[in-house]
C-alpha positions as CSV (number, residue, x, y, z in Angstrom):
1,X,2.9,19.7,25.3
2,X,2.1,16.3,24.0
3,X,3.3,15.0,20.1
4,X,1.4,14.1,17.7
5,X,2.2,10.8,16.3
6,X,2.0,10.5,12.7
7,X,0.9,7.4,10.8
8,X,3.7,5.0,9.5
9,X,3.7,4.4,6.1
10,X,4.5,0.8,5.9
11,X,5.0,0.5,1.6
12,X,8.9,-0.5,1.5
13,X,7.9,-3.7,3.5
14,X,4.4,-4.7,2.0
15,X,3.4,-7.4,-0.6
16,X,1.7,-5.0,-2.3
17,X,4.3,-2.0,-2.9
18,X,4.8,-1.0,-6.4
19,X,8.2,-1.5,-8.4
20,X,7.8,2.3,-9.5
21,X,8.9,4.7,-7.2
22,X,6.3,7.2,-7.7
23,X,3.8,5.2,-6.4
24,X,3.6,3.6,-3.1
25,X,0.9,0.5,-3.3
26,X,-0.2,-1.8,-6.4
27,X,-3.1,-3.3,-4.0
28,X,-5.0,-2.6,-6.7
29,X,-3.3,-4.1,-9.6
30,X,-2.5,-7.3,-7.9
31,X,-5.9,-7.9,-6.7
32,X,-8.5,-5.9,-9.1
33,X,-9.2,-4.4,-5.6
34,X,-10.0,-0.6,-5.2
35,X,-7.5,-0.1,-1.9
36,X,-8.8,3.2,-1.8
37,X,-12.1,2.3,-0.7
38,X,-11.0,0.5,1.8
39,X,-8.2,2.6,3.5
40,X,-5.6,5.1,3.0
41,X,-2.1,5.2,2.7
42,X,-1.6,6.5,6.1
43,X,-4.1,3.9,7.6
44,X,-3.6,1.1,5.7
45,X,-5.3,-2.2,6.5
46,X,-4.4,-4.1,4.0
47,X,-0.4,-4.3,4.7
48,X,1.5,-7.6,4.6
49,X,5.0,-7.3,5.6
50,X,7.2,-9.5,3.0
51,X,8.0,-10.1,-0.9
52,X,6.9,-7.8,-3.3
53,X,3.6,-10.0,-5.4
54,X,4.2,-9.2,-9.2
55,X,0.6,-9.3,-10.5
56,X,-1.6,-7.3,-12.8
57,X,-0.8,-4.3,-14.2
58,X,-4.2,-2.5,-14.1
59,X,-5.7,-0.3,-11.6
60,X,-8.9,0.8,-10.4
């Protein structure tokens, strides 16, 4: 029987992670970006591994 591997969710490390911890990514509110259009959580393409940005507040 072979696992299944599950995505890793890569949030704690990204640029874009949100200083709330209810919510994972601020992709969105840093770059006027929808992330969700572009990936998910669990398949993220748009992690950068370092500093959290501080940007814009709004979201898509």
């Amino acid at each position: 029987m072979e696992k299944e591997e599950k995505p890793v969710k890569k949030c704690k490390t990204c640029v874009y992670r949100s200083s709330s911890p209810n919510y994972g990514c601020n992709y969105s509110g840093i770059t006027g970006h929808c992330r969700l259009l572009i990936c998910t959580v669990d398949g993220c393409t748009v992690y950068q591994k370092g500093k959290r940005i501080r940007g814009r507040q709004e979201s898509c």
